[in-house]
N, CA and C of each residue as an Amber inpcrd file, in Angstrom:
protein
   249
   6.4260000   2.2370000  -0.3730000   5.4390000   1.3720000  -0.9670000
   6.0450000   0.6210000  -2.1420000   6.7330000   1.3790000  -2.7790000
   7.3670000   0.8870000  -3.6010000   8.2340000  -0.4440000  -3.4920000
   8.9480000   0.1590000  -2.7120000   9.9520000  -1.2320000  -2.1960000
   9.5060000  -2.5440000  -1.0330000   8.5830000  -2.3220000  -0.7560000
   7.6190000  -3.6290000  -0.8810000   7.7250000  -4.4050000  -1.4380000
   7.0040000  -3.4730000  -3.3910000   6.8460000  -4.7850000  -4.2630000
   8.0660000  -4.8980000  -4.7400000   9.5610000  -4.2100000  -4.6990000
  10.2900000  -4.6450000  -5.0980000  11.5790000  -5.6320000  -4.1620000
  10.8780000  -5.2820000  -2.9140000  11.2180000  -7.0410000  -2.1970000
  10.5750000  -8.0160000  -2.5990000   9.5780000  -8.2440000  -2.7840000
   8.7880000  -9.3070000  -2.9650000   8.9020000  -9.8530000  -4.2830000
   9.7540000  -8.6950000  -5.4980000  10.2610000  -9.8710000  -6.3930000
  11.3540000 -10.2840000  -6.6810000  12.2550000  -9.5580000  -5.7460000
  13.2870000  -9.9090000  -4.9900000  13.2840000 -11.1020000  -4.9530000
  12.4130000 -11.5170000  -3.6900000  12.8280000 -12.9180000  -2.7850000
  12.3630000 -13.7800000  -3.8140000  11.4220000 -13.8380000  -4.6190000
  10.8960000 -14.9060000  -5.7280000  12.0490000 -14.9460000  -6.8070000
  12.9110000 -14.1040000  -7.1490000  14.1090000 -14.1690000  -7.8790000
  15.4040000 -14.6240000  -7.3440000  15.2570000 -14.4770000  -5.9340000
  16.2750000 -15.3500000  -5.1680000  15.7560000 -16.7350000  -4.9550000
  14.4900000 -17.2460000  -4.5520000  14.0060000 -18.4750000  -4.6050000
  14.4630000 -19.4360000  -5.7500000  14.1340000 -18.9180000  -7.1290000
  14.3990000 -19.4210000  -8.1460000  15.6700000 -19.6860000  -8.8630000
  16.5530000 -18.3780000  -8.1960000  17.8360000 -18.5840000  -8.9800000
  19.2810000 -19.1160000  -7.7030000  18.2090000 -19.5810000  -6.9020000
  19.3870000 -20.7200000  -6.2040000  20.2280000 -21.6110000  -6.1620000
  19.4700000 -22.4700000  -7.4090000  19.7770000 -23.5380000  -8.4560000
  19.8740000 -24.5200000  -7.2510000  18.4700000 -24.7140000  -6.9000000
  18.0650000 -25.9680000  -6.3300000  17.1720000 -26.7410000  -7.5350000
  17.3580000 -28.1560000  -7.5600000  16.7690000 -28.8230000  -8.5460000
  15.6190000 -29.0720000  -8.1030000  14.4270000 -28.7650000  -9.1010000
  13.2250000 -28.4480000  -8.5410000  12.2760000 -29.7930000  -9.5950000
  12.6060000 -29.6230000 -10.7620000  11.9900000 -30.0690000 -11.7620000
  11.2070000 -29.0620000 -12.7550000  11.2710000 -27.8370000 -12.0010000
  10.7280000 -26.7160000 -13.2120000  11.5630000 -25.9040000 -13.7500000
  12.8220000 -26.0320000 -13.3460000  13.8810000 -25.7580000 -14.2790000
  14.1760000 -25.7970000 -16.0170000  13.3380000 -27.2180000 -16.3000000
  13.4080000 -27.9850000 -17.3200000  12.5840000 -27.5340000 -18.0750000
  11.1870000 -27.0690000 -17.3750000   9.9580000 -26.9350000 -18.1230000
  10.1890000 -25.6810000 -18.8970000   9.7960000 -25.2670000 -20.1870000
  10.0380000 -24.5060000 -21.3580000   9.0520000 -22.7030000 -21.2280000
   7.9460000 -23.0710000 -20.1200000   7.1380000 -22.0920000 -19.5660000
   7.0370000 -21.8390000 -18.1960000   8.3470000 -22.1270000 -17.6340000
   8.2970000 -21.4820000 -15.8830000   8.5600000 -20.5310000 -16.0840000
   9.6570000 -19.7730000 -16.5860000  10.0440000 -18.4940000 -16.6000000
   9.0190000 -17.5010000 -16.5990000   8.1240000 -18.0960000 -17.5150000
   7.2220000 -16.8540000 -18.2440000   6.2430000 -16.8450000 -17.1050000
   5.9700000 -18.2520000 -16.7120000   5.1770000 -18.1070000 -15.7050000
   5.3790000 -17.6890000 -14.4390000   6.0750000 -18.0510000 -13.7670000
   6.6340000 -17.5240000 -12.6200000   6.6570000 -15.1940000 -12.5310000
   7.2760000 -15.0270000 -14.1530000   7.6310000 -13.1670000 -13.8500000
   6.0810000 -12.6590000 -13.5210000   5.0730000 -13.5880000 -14.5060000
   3.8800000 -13.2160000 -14.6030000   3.1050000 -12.9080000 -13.4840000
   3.0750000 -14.2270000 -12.7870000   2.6630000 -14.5570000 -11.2680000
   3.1960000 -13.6630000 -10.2440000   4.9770000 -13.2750000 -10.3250000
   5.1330000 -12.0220000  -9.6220000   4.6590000 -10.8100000  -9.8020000
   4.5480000 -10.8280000 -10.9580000   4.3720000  -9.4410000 -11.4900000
   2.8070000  -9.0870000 -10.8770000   1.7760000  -9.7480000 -11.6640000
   0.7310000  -9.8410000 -10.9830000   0.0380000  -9.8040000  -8.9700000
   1.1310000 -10.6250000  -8.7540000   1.0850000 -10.3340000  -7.0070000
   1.7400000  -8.7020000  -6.3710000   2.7660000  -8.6720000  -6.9540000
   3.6240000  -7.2810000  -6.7120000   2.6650000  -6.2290000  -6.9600000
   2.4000000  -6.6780000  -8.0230000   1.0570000  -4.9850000  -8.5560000
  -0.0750000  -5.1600000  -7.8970000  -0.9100000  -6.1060000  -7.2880000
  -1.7540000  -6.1380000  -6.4210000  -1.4070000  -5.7120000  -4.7240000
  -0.1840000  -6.3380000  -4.5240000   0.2730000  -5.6240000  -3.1080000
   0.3400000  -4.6250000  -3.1210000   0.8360000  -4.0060000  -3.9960000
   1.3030000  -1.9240000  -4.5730000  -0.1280000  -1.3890000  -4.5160000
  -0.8140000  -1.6510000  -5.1090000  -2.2980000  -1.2980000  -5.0810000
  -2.5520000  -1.1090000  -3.9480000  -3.1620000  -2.2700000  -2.9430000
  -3.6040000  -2.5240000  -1.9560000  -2.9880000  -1.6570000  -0.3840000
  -1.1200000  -1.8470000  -0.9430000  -0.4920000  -0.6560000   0.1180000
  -1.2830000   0.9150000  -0.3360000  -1.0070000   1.3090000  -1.5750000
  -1.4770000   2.3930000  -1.9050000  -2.6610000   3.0150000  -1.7140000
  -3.9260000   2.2920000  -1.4570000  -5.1180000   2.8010000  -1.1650000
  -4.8280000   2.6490000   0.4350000  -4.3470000   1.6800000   1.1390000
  -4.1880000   1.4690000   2.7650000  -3.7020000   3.0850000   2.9960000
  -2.6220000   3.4190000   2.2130000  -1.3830000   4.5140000   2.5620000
  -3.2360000   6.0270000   2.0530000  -3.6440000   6.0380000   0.8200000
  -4.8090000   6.9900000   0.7610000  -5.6130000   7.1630000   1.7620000
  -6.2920000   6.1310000   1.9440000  -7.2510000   5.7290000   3.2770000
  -6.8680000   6.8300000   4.2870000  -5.9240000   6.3670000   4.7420000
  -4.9950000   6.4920000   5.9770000  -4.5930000   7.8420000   6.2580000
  -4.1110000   8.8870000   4.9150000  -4.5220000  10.4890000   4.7900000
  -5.6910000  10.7140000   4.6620000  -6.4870000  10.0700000   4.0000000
  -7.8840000  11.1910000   4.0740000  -8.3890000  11.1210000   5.6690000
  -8.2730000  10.1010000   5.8810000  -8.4120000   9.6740000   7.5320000
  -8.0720000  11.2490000   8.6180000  -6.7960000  10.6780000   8.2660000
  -6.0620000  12.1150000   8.8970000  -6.5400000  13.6690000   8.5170000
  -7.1020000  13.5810000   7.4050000  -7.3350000  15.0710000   7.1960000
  -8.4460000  15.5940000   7.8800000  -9.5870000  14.3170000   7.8930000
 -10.7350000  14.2950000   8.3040000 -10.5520000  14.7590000   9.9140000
  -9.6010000  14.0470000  10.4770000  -9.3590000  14.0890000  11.9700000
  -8.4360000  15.5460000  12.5100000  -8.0690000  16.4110000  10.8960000
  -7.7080000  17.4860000  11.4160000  -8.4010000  18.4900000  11.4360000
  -9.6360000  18.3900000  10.3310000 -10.0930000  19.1480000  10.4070000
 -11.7060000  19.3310000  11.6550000 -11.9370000  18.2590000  11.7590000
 -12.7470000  18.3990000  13.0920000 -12.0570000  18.8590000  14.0460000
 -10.6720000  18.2850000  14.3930000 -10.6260000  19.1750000  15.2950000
  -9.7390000  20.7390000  15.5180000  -9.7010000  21.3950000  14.5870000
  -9.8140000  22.8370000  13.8450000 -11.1170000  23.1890000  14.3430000
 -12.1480000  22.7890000  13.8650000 -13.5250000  23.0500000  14.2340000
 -13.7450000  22.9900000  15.8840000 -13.5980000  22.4410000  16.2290000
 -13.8130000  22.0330000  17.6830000 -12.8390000  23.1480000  18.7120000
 -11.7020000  23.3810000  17.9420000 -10.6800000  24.5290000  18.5380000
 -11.3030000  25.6560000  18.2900000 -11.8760000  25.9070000  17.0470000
 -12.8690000  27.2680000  16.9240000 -13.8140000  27.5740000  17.6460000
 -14.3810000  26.6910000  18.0640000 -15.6660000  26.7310000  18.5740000
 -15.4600000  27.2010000  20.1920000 -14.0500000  26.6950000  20.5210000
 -13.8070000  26.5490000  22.0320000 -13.1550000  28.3360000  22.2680000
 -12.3650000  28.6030000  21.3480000 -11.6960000  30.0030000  21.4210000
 -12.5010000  30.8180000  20.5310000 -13.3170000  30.8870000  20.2110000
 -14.0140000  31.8960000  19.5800000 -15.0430000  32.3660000  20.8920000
 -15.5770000  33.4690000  21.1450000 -16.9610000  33.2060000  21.9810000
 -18.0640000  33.4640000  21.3020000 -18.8220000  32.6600000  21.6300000
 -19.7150000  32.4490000  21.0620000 -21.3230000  33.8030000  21.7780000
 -21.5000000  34.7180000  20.7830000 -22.1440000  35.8260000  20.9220000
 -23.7110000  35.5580000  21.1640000 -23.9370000  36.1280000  21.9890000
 -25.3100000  35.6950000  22.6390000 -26.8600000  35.5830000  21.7900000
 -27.8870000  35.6720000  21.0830000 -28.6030000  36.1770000  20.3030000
 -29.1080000  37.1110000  20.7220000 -29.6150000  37.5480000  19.1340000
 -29.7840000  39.2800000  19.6570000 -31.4150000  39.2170000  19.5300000
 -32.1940000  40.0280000  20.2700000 -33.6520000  39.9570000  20.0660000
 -33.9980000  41.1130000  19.7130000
């Protein structure tokens, strides 16, 4: 999960430091703007993997434990009532 967001500011740090002439080279607040804008996207992707990746175990736990239950139910026998 991690390395996700640290591709993704990767490739925006390779975009930028290509030294293609862009015209925001010049400007006195790309820098700041640009880490910001990654930074901000990177930590929202991290997030967003991270609850996908939570989700995705509780999911699973849910789906183990029904069927635990369902295995009990099948190998246990089930005792007749008593009157």
């Amino acid at each position: 999960m991690a390395g996700v967001g640290f591709a993704a500011m990767s490739a925006v740090g390779g975009f930028f430091g290509m030294n293609l002439v862009s015209g925001w080279e010049d400007h006195p607040r790309t820098f700041w703007g640009v880490t910001y804008a990654t930074l901000a996207a990177t930590s929202t992707l991290g997030f967003a993997t991270w609850q996908r990746f939570h989700l995705g175990r509780q999911l699973q736990r849910e789906e183990v434990r029904g069927g635990l239950g369902a295995l009990r139910r099948a190998l246990v026998p089930q005792m007749p009532p008593a009157f």
